[in-house]
Residue frames as a rotation matrix with the C-alpha (Angstrom) as fourth column:
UNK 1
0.572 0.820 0.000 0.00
0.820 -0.572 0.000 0.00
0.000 0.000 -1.000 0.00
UNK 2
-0.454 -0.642 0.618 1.18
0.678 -0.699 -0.227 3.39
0.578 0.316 0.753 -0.84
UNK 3
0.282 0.551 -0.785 0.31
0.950 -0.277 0.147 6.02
-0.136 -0.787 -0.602 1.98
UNK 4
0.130 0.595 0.793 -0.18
0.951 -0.301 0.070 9.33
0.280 0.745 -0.605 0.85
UNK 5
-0.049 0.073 0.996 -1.07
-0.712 -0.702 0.017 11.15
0.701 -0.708 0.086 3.94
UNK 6
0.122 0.520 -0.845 -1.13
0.857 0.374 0.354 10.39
0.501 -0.768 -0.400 7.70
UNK 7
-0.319 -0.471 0.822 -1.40
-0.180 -0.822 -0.541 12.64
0.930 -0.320 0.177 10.19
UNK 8
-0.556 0.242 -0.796 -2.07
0.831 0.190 -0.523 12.26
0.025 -0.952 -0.306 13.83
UNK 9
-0.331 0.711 0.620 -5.49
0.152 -0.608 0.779 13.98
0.931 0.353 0.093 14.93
UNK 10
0.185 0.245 0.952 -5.99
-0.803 -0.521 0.290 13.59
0.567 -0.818 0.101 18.86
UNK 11
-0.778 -0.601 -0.186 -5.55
-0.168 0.483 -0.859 12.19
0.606 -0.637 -0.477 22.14
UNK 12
-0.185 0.878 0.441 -8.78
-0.472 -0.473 0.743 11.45
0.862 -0.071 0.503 22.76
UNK 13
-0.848 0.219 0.483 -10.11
-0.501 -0.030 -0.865 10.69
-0.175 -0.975 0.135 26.91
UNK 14
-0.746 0.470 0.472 -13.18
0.082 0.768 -0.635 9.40
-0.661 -0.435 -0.611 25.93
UNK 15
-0.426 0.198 0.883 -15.78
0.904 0.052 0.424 8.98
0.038 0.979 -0.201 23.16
UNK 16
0.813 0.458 -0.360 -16.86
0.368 -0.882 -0.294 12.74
-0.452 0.106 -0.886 23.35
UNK 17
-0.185 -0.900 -0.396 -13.44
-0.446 -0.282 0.849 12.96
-0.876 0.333 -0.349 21.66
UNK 18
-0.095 -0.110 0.989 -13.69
0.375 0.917 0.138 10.20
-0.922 0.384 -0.046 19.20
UNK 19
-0.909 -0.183 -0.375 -13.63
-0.299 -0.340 0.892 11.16
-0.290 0.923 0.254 15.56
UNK 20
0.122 0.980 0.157 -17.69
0.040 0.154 -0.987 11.11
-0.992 0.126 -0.021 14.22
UNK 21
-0.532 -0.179 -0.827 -16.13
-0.846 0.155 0.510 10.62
0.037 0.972 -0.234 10.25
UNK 22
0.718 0.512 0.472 -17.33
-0.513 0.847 -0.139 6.94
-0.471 -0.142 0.871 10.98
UNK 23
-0.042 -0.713 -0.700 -13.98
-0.911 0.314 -0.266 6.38
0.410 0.626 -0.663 9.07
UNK 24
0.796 -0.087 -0.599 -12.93
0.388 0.833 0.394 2.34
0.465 -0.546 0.697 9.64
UNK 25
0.032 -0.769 0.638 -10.05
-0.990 -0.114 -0.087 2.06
0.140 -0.629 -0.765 12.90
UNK 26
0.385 -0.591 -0.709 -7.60
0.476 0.785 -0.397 -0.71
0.791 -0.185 0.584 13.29
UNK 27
0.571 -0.530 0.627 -6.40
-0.746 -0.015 0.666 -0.46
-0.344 -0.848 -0.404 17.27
UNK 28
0.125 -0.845 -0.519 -3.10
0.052 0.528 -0.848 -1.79
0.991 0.079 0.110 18.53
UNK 29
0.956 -0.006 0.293 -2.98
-0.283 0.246 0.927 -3.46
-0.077 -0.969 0.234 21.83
UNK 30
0.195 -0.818 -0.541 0.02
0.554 0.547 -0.627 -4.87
0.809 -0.177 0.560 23.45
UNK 31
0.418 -0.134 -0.898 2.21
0.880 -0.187 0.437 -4.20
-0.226 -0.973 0.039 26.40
UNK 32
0.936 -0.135 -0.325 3.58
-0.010 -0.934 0.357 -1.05
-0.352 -0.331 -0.876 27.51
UNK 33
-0.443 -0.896 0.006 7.34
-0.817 0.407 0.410 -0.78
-0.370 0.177 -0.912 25.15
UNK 34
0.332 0.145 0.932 6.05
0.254 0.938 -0.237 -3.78
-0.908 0.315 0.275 22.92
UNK 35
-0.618 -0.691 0.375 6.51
0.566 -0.061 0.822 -1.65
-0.546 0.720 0.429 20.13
UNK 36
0.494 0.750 0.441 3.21
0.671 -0.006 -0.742 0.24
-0.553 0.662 -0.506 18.45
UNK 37
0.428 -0.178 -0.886 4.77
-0.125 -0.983 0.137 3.36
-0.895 0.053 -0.443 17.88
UNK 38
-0.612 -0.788 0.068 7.26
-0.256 0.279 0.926 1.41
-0.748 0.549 -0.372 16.11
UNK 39
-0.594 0.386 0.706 5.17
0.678 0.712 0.182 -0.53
-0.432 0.587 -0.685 14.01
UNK 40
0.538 0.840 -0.066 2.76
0.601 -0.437 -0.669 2.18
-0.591 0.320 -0.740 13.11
UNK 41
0.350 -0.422 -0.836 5.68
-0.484 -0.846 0.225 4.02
-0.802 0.326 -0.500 11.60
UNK 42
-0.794 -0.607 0.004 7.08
-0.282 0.375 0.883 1.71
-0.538 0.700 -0.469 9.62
UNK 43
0.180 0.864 0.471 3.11
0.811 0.141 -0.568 0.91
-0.557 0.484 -0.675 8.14
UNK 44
0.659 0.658 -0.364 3.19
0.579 -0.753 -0.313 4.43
-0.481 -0.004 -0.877 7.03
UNK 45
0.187 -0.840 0.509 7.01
0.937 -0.002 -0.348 4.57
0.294 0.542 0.787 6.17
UNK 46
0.637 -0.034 0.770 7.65
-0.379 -0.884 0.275 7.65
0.671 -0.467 -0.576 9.13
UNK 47
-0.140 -0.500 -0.855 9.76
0.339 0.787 -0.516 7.73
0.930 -0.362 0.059 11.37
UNK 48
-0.932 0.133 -0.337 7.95
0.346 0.053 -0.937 9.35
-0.107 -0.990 -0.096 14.50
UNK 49
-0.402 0.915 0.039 4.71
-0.292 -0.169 0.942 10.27
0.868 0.367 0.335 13.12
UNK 50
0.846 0.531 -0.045 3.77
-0.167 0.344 0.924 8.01
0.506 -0.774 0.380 16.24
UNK 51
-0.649 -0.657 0.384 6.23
-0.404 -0.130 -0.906 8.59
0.645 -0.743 -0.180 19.36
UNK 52
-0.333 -0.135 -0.933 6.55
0.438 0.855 -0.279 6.59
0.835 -0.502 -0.225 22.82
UNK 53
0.926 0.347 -0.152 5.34
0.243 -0.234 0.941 7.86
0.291 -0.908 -0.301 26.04
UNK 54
-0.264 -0.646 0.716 8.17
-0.686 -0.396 -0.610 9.74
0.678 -0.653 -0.339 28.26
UNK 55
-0.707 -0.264 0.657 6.22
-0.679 0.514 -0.524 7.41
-0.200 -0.816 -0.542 30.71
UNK 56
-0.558 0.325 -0.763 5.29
-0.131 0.874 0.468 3.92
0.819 0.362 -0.445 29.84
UNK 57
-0.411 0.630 -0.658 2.26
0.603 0.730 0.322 2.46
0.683 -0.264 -0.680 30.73
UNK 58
-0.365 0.498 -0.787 0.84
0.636 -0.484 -0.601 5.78
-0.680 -0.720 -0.141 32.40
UNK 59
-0.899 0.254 -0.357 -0.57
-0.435 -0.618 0.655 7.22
-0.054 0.744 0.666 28.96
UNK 60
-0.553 0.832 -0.051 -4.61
0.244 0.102 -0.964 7.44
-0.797 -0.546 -0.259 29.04
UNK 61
-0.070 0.476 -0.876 -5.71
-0.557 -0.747 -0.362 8.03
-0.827 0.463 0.318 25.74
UNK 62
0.225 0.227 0.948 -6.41
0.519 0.795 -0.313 6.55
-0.825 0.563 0.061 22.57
UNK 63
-0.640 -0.595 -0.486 -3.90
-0.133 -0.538 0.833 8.00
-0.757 0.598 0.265 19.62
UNK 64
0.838 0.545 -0.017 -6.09
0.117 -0.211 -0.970 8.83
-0.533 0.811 -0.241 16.26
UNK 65
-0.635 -0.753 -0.172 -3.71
-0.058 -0.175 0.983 8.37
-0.770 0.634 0.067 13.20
UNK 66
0.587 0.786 0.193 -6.02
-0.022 0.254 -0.967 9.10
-0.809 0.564 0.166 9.90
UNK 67
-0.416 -0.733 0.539 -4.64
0.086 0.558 0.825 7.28
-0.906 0.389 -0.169 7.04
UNK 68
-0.812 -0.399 0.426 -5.49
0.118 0.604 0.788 8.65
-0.572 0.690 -0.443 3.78
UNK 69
-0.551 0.826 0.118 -8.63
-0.816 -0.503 -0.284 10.03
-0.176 -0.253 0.951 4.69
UNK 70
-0.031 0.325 -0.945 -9.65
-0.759 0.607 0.234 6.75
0.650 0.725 0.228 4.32
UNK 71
0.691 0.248 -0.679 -9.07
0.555 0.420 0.718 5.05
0.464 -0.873 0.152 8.10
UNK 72
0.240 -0.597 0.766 -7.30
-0.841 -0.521 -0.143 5.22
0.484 -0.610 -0.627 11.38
UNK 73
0.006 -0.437 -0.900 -4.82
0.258 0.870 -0.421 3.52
0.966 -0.230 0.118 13.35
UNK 74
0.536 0.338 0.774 -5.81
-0.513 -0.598 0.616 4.06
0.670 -0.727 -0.147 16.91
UNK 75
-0.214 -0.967 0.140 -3.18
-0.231 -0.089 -0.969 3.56
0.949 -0.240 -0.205 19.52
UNK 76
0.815 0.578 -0.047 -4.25
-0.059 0.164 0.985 1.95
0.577 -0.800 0.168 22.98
UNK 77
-0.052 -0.851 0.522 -2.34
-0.968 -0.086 -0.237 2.66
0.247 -0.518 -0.819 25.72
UNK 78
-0.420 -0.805 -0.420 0.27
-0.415 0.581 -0.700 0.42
0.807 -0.120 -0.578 26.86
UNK 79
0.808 0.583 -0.089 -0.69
-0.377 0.627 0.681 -2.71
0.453 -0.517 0.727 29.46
UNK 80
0.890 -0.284 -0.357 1.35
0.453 0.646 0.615 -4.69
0.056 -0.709 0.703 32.41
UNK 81
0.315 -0.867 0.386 3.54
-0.010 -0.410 -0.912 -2.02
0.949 0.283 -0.138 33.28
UNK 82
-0.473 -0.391 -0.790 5.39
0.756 0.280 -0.591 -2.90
0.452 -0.877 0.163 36.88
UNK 83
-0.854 -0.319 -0.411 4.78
0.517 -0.427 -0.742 0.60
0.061 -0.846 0.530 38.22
UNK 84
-0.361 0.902 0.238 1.07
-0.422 -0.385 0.821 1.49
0.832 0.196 0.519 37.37
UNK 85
-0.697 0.357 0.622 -1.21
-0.671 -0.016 -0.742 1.44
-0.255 -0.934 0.251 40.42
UNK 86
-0.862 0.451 0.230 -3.82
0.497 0.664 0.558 -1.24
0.099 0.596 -0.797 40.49
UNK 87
0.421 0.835 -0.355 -6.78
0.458 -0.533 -0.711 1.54
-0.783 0.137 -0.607 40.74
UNK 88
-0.042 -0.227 -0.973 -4.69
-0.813 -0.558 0.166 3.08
-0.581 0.798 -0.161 37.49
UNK 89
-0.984 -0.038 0.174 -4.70
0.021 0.945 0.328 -0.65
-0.177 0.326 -0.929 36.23
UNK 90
-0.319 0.942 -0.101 -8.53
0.662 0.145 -0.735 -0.75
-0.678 -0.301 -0.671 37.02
UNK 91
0.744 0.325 -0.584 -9.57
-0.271 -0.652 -0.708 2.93
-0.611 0.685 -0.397 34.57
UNK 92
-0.801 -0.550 -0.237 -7.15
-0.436 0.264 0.861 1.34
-0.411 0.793 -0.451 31.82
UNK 93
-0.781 0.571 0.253 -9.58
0.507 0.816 -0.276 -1.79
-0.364 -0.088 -0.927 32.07
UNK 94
-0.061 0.851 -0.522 -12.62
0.353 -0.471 -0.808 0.22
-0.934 -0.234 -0.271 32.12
UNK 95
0.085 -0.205 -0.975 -11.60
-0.658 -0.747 0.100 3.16
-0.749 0.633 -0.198 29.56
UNK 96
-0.635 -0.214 -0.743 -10.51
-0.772 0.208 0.600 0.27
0.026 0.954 -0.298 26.60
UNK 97
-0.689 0.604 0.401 -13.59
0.501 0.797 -0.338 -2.02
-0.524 -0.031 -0.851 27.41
UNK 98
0.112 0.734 -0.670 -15.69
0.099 -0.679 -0.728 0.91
-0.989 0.015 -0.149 26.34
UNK 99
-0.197 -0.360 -0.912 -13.32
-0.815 -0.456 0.357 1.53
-0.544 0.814 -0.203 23.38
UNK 100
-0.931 -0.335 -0.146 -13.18
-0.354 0.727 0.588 -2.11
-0.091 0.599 -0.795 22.18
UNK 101
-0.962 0.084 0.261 -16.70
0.083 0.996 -0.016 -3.15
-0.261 0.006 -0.965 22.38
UNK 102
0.415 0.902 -0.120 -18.86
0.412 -0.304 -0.859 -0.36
-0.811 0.307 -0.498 22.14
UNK 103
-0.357 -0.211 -0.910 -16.85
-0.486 -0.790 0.374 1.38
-0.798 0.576 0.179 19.02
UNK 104
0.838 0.501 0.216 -18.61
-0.026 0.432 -0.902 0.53
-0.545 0.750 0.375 15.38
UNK 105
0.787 -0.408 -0.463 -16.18
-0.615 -0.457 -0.642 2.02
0.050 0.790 -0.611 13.45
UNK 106
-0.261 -0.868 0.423 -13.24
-0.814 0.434 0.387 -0.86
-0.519 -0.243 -0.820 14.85
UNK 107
0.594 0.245 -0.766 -12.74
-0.773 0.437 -0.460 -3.21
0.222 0.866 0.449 12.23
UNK 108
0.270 -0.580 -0.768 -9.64
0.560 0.744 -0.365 -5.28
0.783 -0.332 0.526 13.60
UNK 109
0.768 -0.491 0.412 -7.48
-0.619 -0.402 0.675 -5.48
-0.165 -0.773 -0.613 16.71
UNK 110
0.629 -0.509 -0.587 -3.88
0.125 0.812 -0.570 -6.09
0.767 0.285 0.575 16.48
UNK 111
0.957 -0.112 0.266 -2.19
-0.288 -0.299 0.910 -7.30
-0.023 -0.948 -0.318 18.98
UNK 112
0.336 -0.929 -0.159 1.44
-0.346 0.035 -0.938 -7.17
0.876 0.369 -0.310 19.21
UNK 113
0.908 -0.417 -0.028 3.69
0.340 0.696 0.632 -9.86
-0.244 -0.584 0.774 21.11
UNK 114
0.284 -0.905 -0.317 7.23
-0.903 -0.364 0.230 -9.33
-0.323 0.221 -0.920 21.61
UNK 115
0.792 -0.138 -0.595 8.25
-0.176 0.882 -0.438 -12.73
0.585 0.451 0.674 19.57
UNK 116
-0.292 -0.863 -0.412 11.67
-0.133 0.463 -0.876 -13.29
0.947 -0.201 -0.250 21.50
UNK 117
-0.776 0.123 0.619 9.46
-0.605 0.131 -0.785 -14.06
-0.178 -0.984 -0.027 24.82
UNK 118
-0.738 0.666 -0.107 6.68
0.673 0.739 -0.041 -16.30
0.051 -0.103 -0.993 25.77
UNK 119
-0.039 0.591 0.806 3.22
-0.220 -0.792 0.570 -13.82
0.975 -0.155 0.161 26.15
UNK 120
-0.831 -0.266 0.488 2.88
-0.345 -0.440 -0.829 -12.57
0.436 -0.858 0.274 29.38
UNK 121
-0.606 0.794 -0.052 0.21
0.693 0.494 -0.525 -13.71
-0.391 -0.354 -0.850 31.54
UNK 122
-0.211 0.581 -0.786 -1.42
0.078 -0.792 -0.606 -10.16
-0.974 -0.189 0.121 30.63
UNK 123
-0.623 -0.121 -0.773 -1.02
-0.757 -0.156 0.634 -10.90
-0.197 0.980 0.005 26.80
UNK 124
-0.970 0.182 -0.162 -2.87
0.112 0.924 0.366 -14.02
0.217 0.337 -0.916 27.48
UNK 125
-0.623 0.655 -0.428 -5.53
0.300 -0.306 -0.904 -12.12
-0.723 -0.691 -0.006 29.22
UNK 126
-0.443 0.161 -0.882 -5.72
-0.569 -0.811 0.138 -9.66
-0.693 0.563 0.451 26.16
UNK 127
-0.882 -0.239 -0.405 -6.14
-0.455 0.650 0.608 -12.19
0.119 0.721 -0.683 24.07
UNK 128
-0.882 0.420 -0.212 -8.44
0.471 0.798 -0.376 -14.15
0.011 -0.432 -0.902 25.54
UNK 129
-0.508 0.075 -0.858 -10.16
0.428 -0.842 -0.328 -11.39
-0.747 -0.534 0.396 26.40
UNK 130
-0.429 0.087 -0.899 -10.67
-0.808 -0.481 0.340 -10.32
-0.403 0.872 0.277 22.67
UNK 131
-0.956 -0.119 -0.267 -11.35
-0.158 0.979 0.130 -13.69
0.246 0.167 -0.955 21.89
UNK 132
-0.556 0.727 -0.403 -14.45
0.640 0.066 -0.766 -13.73
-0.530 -0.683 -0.502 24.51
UNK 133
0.447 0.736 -0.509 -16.39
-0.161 -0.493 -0.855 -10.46
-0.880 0.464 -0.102 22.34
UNK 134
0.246 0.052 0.968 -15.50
0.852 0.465 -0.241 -12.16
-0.462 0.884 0.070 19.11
UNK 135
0.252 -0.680 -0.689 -13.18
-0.747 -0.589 0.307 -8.58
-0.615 0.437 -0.657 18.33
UNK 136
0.953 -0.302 0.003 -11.57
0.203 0.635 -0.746 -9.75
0.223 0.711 0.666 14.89
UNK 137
0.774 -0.612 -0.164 -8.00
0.070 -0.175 0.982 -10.42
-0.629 -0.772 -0.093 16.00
UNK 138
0.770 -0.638 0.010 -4.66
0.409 0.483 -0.774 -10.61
0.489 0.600 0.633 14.34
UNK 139
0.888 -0.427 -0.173 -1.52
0.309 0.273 0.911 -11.33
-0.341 -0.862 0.374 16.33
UNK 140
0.671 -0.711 0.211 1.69
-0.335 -0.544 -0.769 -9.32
0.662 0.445 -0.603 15.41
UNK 141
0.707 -0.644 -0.292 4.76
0.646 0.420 0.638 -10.97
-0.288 -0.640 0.712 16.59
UNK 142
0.891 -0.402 0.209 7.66
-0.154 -0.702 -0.695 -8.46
0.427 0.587 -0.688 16.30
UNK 143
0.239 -0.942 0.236 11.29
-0.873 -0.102 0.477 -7.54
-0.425 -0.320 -0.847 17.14
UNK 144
0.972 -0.033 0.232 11.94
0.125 0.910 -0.394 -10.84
-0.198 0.412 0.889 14.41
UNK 145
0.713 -0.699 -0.059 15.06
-0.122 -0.041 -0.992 -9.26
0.690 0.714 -0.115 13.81
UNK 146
0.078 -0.556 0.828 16.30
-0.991 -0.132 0.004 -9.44
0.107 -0.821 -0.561 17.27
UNK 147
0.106 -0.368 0.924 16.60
-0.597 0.719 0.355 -13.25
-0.795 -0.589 -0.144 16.84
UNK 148
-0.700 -0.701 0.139 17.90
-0.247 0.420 0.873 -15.77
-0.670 0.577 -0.467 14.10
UNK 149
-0.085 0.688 -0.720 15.78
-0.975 0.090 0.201 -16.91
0.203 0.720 0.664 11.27
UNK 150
-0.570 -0.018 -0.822 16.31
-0.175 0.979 0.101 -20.13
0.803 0.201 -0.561 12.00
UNK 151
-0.977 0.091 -0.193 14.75
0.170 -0.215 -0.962 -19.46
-0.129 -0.972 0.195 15.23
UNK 152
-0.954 0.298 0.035 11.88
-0.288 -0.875 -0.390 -18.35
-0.085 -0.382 0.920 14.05
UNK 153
-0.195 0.826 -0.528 9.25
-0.508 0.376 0.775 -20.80
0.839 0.419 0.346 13.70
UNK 154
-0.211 0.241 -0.947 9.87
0.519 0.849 0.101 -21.79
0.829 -0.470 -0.304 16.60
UNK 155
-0.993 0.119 -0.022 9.07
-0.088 -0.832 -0.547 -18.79
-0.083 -0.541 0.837 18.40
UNK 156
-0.494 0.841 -0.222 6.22
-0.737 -0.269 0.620 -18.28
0.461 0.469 0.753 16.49
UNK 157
-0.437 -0.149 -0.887 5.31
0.194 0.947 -0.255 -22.03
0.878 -0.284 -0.385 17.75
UNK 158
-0.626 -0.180 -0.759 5.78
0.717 0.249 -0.651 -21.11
0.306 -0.952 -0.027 21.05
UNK 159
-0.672 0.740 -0.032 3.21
-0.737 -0.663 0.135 -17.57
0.079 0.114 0.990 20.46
UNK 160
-0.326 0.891 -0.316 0.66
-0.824 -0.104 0.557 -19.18
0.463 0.442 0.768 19.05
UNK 161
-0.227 0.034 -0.973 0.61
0.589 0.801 -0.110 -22.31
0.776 -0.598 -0.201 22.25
UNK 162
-0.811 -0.425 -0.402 1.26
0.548 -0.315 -0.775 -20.22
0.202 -0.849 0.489 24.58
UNK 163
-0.839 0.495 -0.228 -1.81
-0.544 -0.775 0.320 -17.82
-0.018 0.393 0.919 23.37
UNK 164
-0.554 0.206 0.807 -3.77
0.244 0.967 -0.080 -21.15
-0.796 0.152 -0.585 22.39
UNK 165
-0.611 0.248 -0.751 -4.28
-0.703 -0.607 0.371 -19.48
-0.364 0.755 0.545 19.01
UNK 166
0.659 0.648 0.383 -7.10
-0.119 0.592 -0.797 -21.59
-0.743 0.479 0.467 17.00
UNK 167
-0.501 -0.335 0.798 -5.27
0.786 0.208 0.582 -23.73
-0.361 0.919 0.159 13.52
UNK 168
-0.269 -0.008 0.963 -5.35
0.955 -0.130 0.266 -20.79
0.123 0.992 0.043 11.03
UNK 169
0.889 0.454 -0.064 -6.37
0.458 -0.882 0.113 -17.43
-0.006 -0.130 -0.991 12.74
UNK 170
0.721 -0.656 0.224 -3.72
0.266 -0.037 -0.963 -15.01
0.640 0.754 0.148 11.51
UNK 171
0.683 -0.680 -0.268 -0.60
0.074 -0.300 0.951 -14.25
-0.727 -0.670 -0.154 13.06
UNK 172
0.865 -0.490 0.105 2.33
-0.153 -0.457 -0.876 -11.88
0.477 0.742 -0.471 11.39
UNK 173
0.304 -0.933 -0.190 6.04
0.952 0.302 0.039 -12.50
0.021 -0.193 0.981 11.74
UNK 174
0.815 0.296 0.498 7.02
0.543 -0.690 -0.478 -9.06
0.203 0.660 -0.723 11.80
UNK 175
0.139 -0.418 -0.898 9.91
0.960 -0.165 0.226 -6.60
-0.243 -0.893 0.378 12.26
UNK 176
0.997 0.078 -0.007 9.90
0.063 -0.843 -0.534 -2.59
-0.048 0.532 -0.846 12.01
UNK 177
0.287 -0.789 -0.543 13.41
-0.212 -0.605 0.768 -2.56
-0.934 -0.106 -0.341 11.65
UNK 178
-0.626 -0.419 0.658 13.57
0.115 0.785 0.609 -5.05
-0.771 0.457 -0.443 8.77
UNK 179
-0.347 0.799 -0.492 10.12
-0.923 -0.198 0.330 -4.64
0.166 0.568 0.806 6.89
UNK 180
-0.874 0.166 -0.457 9.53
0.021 0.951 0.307 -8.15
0.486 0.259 -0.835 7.67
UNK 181
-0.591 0.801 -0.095 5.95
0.766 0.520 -0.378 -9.15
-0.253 -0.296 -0.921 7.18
UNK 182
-0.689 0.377 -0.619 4.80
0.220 -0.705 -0.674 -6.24
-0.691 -0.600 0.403 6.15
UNK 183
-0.681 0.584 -0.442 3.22
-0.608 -0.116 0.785 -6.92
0.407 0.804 0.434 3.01
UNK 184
-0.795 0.505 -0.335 1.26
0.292 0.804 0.519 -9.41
0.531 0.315 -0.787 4.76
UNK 185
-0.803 0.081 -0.590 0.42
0.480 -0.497 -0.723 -7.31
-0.352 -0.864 0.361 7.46
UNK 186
-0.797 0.061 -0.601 -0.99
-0.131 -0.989 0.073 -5.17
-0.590 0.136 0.796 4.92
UNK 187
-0.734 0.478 -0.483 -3.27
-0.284 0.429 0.857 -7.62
0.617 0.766 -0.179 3.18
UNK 188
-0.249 0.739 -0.626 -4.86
0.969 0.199 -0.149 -8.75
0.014 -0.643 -0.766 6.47
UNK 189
-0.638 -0.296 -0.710 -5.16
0.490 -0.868 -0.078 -4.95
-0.594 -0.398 0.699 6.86
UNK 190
-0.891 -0.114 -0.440 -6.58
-0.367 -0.391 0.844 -4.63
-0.268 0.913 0.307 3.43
UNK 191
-0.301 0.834 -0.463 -9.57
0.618 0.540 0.571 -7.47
0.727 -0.114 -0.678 4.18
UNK 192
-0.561 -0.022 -0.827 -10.12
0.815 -0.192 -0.547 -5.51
-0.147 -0.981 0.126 7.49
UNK 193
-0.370 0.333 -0.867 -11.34
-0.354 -0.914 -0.200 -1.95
-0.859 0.233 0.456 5.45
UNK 194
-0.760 0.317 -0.568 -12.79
-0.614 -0.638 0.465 -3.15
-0.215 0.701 0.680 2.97
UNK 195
-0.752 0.647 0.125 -16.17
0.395 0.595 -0.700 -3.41
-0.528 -0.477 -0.703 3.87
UNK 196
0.113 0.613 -0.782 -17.80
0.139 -0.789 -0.598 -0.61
-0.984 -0.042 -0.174 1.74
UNK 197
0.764 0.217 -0.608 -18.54
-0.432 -0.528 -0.731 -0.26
-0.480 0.821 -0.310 -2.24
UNK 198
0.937 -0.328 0.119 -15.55
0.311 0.628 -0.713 -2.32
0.160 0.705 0.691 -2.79
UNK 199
0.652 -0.645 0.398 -12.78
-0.616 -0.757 -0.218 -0.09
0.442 -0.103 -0.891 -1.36
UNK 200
0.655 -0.563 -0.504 -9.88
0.652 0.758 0.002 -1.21
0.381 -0.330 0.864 -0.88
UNK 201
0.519 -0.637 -0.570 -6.40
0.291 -0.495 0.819 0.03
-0.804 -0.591 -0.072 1.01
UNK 202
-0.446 -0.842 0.303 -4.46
0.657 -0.078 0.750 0.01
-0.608 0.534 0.588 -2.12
UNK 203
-0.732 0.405 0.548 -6.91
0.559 -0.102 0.823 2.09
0.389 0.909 -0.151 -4.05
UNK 204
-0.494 0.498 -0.713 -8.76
0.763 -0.144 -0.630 4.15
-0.416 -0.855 -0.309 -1.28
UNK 205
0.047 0.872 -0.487 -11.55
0.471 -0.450 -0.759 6.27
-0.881 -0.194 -0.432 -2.08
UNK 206
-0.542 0.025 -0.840 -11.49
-0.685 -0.592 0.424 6.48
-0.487 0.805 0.338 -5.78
């Protein structure tokens, strides 16, 4: 896909913020440092267009990137950081239950794993979790470059057990330093928007 335009549009607190285009949104879940920032830049082919927290896993908001005039990638803040309170744990919980289940406009959720670990007990939550309101999922393993190729099915392996992924629901190999995976990325990405008149990602609103 050939991205045009993005721009970042708000930090938004709560759906009196939300964007009311009805554009489609693809969230990114994952821990706190898993990478979205990363990954959303290299989709887009930027390099900070989307930037990290100063303080992990205490960002409240939900990042609006509009792609194209044509969707958004919507940033969820960061999960199982060590030093969040569990009553700041608790309005995380709260604040993206709203987002994920009452939003129309959310077409997929990807969640990103750090491939050179096992998922965390809290990735298995997330997961599950998504899993439980039938959210369409698709599992981004990243940081692929931080470990051998030969290695890497068996990581993946060890994701998609660990996770107890159903045979055949998708999961990307991916790294933003490398480009790996990112055409596929973009094809699941591409089924995901195009729900309307035939639009597609590669060919948006024409």
């Amino acid at each position: 896909m050939k991205v045009k335009q993005a721009e970042f549009v708000i930090s938004a607190v709560g759906p009196g913020q939300y964007p009311e285009d009805a554009l489609p949104e693809i969230a990114l879940a994952g821990r706190s440092n898993v990478g979205k920032s990363s990954l959303i830049n290299r989709l887009i082919s930027r390099k900070n267009l989307a930037r990290t927290s100063s303080q992990p896993g205490k960002t409240q908001t939900l990042n609006y990137y509009r792609i194209n005039d044509f969707f958004y990638f919507v940033d969820v803040p960061g999960y199982g950081y060590a030093k969040v309170s569990r009553t700041e744990r608790a309005a995380w919980g709260r604040f993206i239950e709203q987002y994920l289940v009452g939003r129309e406009p959310l077409r997929r959720v990807m969640l990103i794993i750090d491939v050179r670990h096992p998922p965390t007990k809290d990735d298995q939550a997330m997961y599950d979790w998504l899993r439980h309101h039938d959210l369409p999922i698709v599992v981004i393993a990243t940081k692929a470059d931080k470990i051998p190729r030969s290695q890497w099915q068996k990581h993946v392996k060890i994701v998609r057990e660990t996770l107890g992924m159903p045979k055949g629901d998708p999961l990307v190999l991916f790294s933003s330093e490398t480009g790996q995976g990112l055409e596929e990325l973009w094809a699941l990405l591409d089924e995901s928007v195009d729900w309307n008149e035939g639009e597609t990602l590669e060919n948006p609103q024409e």
